[in-house]
DRENGU-922201 format. One record per residue (C-alpha): residue number from 1; x, z negated, y negated. Coordinates in Angstrom, 3 decimals. Example, Ala and Ser with C-alpha at 12.3 -4.5 7.8 and 13.67 -1.06 7.14 Angstrom:
BEGIN
(1, (12.300, -7.800, 4.500)) (2, (13.670, -7.140, 1.060)) 
***
This chain:
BEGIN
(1, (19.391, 36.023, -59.272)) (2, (18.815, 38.432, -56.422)) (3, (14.753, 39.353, -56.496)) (4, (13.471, 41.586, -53.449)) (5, (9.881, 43.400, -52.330)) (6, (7.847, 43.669, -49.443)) (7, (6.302, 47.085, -48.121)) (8, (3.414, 47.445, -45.980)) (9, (2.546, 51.061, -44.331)) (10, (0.206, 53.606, -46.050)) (11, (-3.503, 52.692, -45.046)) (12, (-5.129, 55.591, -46.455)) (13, (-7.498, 57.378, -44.024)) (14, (-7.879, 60.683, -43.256)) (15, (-11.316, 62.582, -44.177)) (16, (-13.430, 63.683, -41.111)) (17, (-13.696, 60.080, -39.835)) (18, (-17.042, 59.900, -38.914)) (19, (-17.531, 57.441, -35.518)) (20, (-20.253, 55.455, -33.941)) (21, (-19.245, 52.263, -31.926)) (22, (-21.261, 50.289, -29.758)) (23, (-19.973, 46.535, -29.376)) (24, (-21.114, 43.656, -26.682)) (25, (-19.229, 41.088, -26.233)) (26, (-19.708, 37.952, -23.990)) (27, (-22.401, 38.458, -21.421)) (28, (-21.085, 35.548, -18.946)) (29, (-22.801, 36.974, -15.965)) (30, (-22.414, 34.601, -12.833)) (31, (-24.685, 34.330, -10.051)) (32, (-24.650, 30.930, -9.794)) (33, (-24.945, 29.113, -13.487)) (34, (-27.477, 28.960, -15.772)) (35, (-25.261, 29.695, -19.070)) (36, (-26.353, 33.493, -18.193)) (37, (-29.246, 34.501, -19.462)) (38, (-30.819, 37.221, -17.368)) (39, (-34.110, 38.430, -19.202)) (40, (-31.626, 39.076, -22.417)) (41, (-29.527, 40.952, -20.642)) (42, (-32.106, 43.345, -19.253)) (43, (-33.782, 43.342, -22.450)) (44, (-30.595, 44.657, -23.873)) (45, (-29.818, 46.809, -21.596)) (46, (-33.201, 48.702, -22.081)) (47, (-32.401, 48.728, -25.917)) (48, (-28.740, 50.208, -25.685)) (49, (-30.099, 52.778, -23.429)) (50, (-32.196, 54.062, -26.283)) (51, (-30.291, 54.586, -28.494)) (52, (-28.458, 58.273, -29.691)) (53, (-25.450, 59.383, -30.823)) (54, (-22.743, 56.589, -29.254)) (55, (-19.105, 57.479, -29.086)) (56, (-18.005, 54.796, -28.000)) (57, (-18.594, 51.548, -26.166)) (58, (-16.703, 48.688, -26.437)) (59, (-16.971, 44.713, -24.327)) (60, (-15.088, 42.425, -26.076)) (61, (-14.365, 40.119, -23.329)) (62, (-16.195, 37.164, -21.191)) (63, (-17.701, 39.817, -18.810)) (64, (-18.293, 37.192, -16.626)) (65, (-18.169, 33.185, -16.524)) (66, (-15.582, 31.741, -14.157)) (67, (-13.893, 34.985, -13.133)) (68, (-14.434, 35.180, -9.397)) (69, (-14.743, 37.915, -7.294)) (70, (-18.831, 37.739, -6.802)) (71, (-19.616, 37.520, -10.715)) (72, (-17.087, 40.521, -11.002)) (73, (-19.788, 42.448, -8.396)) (74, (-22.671, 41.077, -9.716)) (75, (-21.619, 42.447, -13.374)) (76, (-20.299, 45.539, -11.797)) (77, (-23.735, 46.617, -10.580)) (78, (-25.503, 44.666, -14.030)) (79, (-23.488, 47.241, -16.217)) (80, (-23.857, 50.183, -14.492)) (81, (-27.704, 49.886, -15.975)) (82, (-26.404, 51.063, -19.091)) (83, (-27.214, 54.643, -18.833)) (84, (-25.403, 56.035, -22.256)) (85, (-22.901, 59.488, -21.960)) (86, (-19.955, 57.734, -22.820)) (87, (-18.782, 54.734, -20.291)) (88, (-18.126, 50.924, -21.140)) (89, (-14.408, 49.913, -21.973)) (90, (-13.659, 46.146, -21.521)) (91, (-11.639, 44.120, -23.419)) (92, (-10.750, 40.774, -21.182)) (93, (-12.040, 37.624, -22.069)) (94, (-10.627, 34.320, -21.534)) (95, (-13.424, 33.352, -18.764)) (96, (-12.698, 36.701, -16.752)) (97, (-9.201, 35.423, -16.380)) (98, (-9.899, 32.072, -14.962)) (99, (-9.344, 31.465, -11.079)) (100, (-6.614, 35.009, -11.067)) (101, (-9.252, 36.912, -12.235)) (102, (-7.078, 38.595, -14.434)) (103, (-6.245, 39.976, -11.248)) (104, (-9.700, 40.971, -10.033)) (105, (-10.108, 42.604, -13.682)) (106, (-6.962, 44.975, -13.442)) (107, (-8.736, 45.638, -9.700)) (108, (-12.416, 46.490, -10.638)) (109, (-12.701, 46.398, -13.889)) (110, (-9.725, 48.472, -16.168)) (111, (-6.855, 48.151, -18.044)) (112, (-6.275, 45.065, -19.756)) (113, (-4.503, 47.194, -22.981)) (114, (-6.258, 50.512, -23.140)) (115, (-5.960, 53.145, -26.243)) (116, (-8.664, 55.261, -27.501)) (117, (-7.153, 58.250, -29.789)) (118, (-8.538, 61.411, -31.626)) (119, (-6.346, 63.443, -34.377)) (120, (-8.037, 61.028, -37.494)) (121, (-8.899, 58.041, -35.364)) (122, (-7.175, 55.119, -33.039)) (123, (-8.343, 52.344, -31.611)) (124, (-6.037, 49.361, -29.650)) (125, (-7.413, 46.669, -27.106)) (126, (-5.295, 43.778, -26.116)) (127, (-5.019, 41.302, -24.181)) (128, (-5.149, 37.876, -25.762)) (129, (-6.081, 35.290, -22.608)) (130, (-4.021, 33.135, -21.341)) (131, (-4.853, 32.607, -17.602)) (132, (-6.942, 29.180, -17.278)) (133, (-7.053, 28.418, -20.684)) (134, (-9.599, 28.909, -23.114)) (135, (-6.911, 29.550, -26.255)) (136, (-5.013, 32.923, -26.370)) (137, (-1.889, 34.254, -26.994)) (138, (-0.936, 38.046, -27.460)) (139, (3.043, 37.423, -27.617)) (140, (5.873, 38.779, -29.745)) (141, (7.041, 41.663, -27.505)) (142, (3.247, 43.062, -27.178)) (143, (3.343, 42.420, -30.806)) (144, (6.738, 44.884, -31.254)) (145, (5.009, 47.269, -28.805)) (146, (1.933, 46.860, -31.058)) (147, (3.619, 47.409, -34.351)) (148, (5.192, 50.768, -33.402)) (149, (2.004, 52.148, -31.518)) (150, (0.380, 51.260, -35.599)) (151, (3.201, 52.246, -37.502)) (152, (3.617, 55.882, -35.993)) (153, (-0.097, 56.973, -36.986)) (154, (-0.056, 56.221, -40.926)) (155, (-3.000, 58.167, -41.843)) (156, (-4.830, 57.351, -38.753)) (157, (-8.330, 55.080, -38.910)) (158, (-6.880, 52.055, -36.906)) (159, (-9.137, 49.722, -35.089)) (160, (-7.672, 47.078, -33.349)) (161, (-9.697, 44.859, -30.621)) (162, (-8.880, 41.472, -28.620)) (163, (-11.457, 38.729, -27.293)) (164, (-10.024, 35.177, -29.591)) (165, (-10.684, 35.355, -32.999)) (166, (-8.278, 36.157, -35.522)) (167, (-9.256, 33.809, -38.026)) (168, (-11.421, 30.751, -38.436)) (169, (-15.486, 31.700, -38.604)) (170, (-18.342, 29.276, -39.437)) (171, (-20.864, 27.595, -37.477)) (172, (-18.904, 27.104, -34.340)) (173, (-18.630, 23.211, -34.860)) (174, (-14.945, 22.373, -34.563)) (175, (-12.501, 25.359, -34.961)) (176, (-10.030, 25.578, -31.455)) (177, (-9.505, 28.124, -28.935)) (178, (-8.134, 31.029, -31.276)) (179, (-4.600, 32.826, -30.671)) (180, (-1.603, 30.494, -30.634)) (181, (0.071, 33.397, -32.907)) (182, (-2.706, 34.070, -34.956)) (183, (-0.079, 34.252, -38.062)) (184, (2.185, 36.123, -36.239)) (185, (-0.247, 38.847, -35.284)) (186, (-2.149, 38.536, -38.773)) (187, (1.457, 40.123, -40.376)) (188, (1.471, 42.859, -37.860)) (189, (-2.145, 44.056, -38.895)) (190, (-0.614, 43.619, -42.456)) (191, (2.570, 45.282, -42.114)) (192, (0.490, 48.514, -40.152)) (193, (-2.359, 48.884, -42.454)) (194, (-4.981, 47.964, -39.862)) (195, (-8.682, 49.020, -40.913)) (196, (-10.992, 47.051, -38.827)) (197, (-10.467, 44.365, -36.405)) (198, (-12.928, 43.103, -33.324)) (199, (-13.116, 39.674, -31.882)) (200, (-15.491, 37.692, -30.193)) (201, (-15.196, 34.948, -28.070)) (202, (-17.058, 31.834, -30.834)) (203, (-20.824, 33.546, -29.795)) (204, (-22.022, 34.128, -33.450)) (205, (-21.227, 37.327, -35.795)) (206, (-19.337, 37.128, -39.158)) (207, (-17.595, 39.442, -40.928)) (208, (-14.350, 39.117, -43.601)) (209, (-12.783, 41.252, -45.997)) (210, (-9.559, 40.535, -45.936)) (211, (-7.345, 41.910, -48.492)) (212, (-3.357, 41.795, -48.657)) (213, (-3.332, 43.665, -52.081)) (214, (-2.429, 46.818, -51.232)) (215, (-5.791, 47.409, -48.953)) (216, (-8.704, 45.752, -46.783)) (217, (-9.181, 44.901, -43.091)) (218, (-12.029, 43.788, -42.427)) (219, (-12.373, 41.208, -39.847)) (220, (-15.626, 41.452, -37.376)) (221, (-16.322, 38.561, -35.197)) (222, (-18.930, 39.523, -32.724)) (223, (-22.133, 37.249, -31.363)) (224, (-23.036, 36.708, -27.605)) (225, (-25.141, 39.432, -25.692)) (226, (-26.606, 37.318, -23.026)) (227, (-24.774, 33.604, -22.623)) (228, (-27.195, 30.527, -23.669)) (229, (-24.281, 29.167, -25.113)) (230, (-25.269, 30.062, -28.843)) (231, (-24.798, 29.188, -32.085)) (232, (-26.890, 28.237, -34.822)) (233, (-29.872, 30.281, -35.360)) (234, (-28.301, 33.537, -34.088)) (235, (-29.170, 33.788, -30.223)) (236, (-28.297, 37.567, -28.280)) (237, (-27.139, 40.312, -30.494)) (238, (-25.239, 43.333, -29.889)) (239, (-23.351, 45.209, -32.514)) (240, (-23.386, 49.075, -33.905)) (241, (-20.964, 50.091, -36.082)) (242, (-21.198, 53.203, -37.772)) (243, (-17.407, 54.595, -39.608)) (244, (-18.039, 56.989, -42.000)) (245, (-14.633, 57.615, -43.549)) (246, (-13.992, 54.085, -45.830)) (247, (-17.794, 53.461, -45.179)) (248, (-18.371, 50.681, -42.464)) (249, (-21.269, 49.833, -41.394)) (250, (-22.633, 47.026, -39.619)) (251, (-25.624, 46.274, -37.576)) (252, (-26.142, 43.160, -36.201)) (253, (-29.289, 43.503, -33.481)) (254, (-31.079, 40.429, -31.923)) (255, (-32.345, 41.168, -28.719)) (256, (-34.715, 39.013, -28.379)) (257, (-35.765, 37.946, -32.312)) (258, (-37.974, 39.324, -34.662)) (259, (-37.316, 42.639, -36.731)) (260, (-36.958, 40.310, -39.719)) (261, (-33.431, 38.320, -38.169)) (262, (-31.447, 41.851, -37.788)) (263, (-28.420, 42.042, -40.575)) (264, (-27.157, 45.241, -41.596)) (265, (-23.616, 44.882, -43.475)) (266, (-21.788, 47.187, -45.687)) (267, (-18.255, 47.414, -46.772)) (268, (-16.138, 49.987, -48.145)) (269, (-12.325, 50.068, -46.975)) (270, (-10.616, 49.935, -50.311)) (271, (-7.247, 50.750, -51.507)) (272, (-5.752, 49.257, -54.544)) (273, (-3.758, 50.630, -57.109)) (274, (-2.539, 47.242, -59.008)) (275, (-1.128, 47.967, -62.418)) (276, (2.032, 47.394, -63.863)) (277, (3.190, 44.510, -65.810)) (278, (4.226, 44.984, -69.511)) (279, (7.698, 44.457, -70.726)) (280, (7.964, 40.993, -71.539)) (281, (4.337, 40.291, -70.479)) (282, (3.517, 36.842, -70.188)) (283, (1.002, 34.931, -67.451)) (284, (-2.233, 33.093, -68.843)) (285, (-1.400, 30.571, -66.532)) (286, (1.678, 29.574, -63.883)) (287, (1.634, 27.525, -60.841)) (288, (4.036, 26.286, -59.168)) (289, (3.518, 25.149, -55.455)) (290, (5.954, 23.821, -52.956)) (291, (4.975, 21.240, -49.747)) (292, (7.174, 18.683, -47.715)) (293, (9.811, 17.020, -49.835)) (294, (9.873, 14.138, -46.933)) (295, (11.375, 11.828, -49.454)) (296, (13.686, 8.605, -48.854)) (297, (16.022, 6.652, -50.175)) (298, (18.228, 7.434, -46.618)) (299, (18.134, 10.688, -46.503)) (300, (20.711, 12.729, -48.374)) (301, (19.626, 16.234, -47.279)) (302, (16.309, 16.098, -48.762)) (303, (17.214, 14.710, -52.086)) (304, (19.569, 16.923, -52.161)) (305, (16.574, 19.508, -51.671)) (306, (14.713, 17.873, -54.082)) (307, (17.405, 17.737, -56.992)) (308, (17.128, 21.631, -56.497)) (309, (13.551, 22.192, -57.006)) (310, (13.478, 19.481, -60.089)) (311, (16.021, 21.489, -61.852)) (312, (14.342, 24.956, -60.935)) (313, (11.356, 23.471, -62.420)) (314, (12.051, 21.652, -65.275)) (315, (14.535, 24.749, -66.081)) (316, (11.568, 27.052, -66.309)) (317, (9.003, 27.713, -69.341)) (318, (5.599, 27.718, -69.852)) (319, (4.254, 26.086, -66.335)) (320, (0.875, 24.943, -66.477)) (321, (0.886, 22.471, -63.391)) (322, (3.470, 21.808, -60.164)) (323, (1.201, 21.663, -57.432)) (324, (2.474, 19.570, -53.973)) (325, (0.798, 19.893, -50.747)) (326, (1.917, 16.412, -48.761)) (327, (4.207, 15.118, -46.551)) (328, (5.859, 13.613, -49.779)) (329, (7.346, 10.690, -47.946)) (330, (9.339, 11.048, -44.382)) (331, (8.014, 7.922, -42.807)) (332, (5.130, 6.188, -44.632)) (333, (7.828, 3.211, -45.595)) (334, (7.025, 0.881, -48.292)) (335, (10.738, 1.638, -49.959)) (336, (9.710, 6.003, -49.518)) (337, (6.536, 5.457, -51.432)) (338, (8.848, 3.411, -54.066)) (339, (11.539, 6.334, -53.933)) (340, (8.957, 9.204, -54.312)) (341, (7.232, 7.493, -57.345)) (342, (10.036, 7.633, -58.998)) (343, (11.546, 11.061, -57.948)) (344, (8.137, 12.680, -58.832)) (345, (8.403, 11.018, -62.353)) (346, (11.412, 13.495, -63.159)) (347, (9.159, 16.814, -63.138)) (348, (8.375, 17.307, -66.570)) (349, (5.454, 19.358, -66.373)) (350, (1.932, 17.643, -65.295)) (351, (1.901, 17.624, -61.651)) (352, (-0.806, 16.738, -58.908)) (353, (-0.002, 15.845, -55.454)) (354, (-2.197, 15.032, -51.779)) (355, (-1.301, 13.030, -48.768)) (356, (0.139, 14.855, -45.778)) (357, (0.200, 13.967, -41.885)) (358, (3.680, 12.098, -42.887)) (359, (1.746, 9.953, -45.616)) (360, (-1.087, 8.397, -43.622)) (361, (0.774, 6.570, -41.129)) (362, (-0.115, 3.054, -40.437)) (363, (-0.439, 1.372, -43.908)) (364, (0.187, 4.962, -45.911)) (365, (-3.347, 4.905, -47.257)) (366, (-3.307, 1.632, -49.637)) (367, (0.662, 2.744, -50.627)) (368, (-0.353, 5.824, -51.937)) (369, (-2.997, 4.227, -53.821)) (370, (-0.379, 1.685, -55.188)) (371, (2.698, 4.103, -55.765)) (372, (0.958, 7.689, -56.117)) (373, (-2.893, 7.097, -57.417)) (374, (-6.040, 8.351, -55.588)) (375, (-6.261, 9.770, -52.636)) (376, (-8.596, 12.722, -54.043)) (377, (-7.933, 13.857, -57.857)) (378, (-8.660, 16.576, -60.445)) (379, (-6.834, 18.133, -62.824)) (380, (-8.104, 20.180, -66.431)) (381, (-6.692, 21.410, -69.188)) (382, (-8.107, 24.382, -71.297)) (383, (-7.395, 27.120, -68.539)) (384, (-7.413, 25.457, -65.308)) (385, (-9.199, 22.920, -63.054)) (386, (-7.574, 22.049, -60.088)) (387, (-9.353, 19.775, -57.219)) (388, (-6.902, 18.427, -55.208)) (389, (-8.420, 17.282, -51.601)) (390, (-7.167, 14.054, -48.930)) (391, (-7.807, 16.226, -45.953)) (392, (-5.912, 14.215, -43.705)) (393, (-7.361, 11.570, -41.071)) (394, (-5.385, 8.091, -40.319)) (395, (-2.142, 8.142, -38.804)) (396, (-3.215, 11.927, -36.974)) (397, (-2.236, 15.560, -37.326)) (398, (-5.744, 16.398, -37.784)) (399, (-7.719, 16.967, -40.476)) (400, (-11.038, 17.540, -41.809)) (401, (-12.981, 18.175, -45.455)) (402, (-16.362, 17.297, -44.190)) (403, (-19.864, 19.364, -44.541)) (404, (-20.981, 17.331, -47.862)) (405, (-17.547, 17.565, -49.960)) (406, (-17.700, 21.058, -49.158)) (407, (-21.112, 21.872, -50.881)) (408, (-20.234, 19.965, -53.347)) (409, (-16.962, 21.632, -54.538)) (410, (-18.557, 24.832, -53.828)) (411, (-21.596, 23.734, -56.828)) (412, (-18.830, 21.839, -58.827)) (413, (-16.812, 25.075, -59.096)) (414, (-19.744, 27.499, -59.858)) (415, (-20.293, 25.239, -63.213)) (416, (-16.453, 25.665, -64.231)) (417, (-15.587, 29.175, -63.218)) (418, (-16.802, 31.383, -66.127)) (419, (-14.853, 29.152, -68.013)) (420, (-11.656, 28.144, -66.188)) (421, (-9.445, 29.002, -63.124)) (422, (-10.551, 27.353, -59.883)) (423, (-7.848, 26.285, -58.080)) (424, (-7.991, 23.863, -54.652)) (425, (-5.256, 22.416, -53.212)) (426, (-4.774, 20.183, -49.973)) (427, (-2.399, 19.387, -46.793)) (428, (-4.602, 21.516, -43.547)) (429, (-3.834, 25.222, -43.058)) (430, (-7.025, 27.187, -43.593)) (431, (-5.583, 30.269, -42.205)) (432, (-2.571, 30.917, -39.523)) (433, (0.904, 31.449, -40.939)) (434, (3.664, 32.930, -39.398)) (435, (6.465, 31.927, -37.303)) (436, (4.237, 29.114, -36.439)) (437, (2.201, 27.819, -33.444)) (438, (-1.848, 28.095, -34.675)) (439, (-3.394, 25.002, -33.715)) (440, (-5.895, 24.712, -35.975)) (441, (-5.037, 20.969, -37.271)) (442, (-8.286, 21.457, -40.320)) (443, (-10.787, 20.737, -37.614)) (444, (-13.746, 22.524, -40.064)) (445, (-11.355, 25.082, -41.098)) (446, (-14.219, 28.107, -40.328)) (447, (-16.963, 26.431, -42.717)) (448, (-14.040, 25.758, -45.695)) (449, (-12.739, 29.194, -45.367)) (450, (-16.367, 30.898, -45.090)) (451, (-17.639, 28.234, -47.952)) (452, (-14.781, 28.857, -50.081)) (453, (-14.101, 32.349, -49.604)) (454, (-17.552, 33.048, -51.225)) (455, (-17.046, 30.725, -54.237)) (456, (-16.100, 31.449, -57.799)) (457, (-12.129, 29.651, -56.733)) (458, (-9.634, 31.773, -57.128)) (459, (-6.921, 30.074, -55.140)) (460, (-6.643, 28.059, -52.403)) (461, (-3.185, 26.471, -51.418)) (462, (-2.390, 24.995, -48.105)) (463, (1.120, 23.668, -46.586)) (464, (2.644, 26.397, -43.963)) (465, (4.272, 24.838, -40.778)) (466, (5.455, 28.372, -40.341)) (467, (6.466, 31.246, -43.010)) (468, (4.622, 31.211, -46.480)) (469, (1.691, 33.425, -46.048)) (470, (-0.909, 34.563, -48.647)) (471, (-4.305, 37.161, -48.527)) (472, (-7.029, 37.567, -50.515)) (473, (-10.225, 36.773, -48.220)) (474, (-13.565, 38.217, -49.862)) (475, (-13.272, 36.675, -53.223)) (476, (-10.226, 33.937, -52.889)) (477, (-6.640, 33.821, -52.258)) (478, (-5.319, 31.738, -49.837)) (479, (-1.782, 30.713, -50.277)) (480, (-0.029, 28.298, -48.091)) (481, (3.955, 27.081, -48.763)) (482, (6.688, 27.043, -46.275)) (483, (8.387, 23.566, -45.893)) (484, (10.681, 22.908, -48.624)) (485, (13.108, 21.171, -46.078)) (486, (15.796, 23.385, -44.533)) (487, (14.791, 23.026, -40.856)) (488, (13.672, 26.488, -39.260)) (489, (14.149, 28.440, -42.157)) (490, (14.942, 28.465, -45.653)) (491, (13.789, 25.794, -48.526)) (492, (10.874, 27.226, -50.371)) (493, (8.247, 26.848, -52.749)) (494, (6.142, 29.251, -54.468)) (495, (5.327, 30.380, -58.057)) (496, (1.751, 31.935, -58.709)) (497, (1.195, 33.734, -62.519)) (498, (-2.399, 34.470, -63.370)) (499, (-3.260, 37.058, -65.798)) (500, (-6.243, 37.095, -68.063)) (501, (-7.553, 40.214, -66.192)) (502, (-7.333, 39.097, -62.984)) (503, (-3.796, 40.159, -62.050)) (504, (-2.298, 37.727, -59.393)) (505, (1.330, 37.257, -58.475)) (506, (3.340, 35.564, -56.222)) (507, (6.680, 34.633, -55.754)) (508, (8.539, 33.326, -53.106)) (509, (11.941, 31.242, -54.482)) (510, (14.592, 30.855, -52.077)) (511, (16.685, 27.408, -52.445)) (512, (18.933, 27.925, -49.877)) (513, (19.810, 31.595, -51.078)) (514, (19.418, 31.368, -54.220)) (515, (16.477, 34.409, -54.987)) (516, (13.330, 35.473, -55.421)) (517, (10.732, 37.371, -53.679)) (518, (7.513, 38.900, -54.635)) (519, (5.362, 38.202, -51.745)) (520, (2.056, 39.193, -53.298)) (521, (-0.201, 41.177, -55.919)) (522, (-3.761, 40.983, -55.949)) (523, (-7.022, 41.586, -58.338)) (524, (-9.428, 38.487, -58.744)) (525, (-12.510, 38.447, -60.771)) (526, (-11.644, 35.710, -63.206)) (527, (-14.651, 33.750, -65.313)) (528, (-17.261, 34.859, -64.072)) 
***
């Protein structure tokens, strides 16, 4: 059995990095609506203009609100108030490029891809609007153009900046309007050993470290400066970021709140040195987690699929659980729920399974209950608990966990964790996978991934309707499958072994080719 590697460029950085970056990010200045809020932007004008030693200024988009040539003069002479050394560079928003404006942008404004580069440091602003719409796209050939602007400066400090956010963030009620290739442009930061990305575009600030074994990027999502569109309890901020070699620092200012609501953030940029596995070394604990086995009686192709993965399984030794993300059935059918019953009776290791968008067609609720068992379970043995999760809604794509189940795995899994792996499993993507069009189907996918990310679980898996994808975000891995029908690409599911000191490792098994590829290693701080 062939087994391959991935690589991912060196993301070391060179000493001497020592930067201070100022960050605003959607003002929405119009003339003629009242979602700009004038006496915050003055106010923060007058505090920007106080303060020393700024190398840099960055706008991450939404200059204005519809785009049109008077708001583009009317912010003109706004920002020219800002009286700092060094001079504003704009990232475009998705408002600026309603009505052409991306056209009245390139005219007045700048660039809409501009590079800022030193001999230790390099920073890359895209473009990610799509004219008229408020989603984004940044496209693959930016994305090759991208890659090979990252790749060629290995032991650079690389920031890279674009207006939609990268990833789901909390408290912006349901998650939409990110990058269509989120996933896509998520393995591109990977594969280039990106530092430190900037988004804004959801009005509120949050920050992620993201970690794809080797090394961190964090992920900095950046609030509103003057737009009484906000979020939450967070109203108009701006942003300093002080770089200090692997030392970020982050200061989130309220212009117009007390002392006490200003957050200051640190994070160290950390590369990992995993260690080597010993001869013969065997996991605490294996997983095994594969999604979409679209069963029926009718269809030859995916038994034929699913004959494969049984005997892969039950050919294997020592697997603790086999782990299914939905779409079990093809249609919903009475005689598919019959077949699968069955079919799933031939693993011979304990298994656990949720619905998918394919199960909850009209009448799929009550025949899962009456072929497969409830709709939300638990498993637990002496090493593992794993809390599988319905996140699907009635004969729809989208899905949802809700606010009160997700406090309450969150306490449920603080009990278990010193004890016992945490493991969730459910249908929704949480984060965007490659090869795949993002649209954000887990309508509360920002509070489950901030929620989450923070527990004590130590893996999260998902179905992929792209590539299989997996990352470490702050103190979780998220893994999500690639279909195990042979469609797009190649008929997949995924083997996870857990170590008792925190070792993680992933494997990608190829059906249709017959090998096996490690597609992960992380560190996770197990029972504690």
């Amino acid at each position: 059995m062939k087994t391959t590697s991935i690589k991912v460029a060196n993301p070391t950085i060179s000493e001497g990095v020592k930067k201070r970056i100022l960050i605003i990010s959607d003002t929405h200045i119009s003339n003629s609506e009242s979602d700009f809020n004038l006496t915050a932007f003055k106010k923060g004008i007058e505090q920007i203009n106080k303060l020393k030693n700024i190398d840099y200024i960055i706008h991450l988009g939404d200059l204005t609100q519809n785009g049109t040539l008077l708001e583009f003069e009317y912010a003109k002479t706004l920002m020219s108030e800002i009286k700092q050394k060094v001079p504003v560079q704009y990232v475009i928003g998705n408002h600026d490029a309603l009505n052409v404006g991306y056209l009245l942008f390139e005219e007045m404004i700048g660039e809409r891809h501009f590079e800022i580069e030193d001999e230790n440091f390099f920073l890359l602003a895209l473009d990610s609007t799509i004219p008229d719409l408020a989603t984004g796209k940044i496209n693959y050939r930016t994305m090759m153009r991208v890659k090979n602007l990252l790749l060629d400066r290995p032991n650079k400090m690389k920031v890279v900046c674009f207006h939609h956010q990268l990833i789901p963030i909390p408290h912006t009620g349901k998650e939409r309007s990110a990058i269509l290739d989120s996933g896509d442009m998520l393995q591109v930061l990977k594969e280039c050993g990106v530092h430190l990305v900037l988004n804004g575009h959801r009005h509120i600030s949050n920050l992620y470290t993201i970690n794809f074994g080797k090394h961190d990027l964090l992920a900095f999502n950046s609030g509103t400066f003057s737009s009484n569109k906000t979020r939450y309890r967070e109203n108009f901020t701006y942003n300093i970021i002080d770089l200090n070699n692997d030392i970020f620092r982050f200061n989130i200012i309220p212009i117009l709140q007390q002392e006490k609501f200003k957050k200051e953030i640190f994070r160290k940029v950390s590369t990992y040195s995993l260690r080597k596995k010993k001869k013969d070394e065997k996991p605490f604990c294996k997983i095994i987690h594969f999604f979409d086995s679209s069963l029926s009686p009718d269809d030859k192709k995916t038994e034929q699929t699913f004959n494969k993965l049984i005997q892969k399984i039950n050919n294997q030794n020592d697997i603790s659980i086999v782990l299914h993300s939905g779409n079990v059935t093809k249609n919903s059918y009475k005689e598919e729920y019959e077949f699968a019953r069955e079919r799933l009776k031939e693993i011979t290791y304990p298994y656990i399974v949720v619905p998918g968008i394919n199960d909850v067609r009209p009448n799929g609720y009550q025949l899962w209950l009456k072929n497969i068992g409830d709709l939300d379970s638990t498993y637990e043995d002496d090493k593992l608990v794993v809390l599988a999760l319905d996140t699907t809604t009635f004969n729809s794509k989208f899905g949802r966990i809700g606010r009160r189940r997700i406090k309450e795995i969150s306490e449920q899994t603080m009990k278990k964790s010193r004890e016992k792996v945490i493991c969730v499993l459910c249908h929704h993507e949480i984060i965007p996978t490659p090869m795949s069009v993002w649209k954000t189907e887990l309508v509360d996918a920002g509070d489950v991934l901030s929620r989450f990310s923070l527990s004590q679980i130590a893996l999260i898996l998902t179905s992929s309707s792209g590539l299989s994808l997996n990352t470490k975000i702050d103190n979780s891995i998220f893994s999500s499958v690639s279909s195990l029908k042979k469609d797009y690409f190649n008929e997949i599911f995924v083997e996870i072994d857990l170590y008792r000191d925190g070792l993680v490792e992933l494997y990608e098994n190829d059906l249709t080719e017959n090998k096996i590829t490690n597609i992960g290693r992380y560190s996770i701080n197990l029972f504690t």
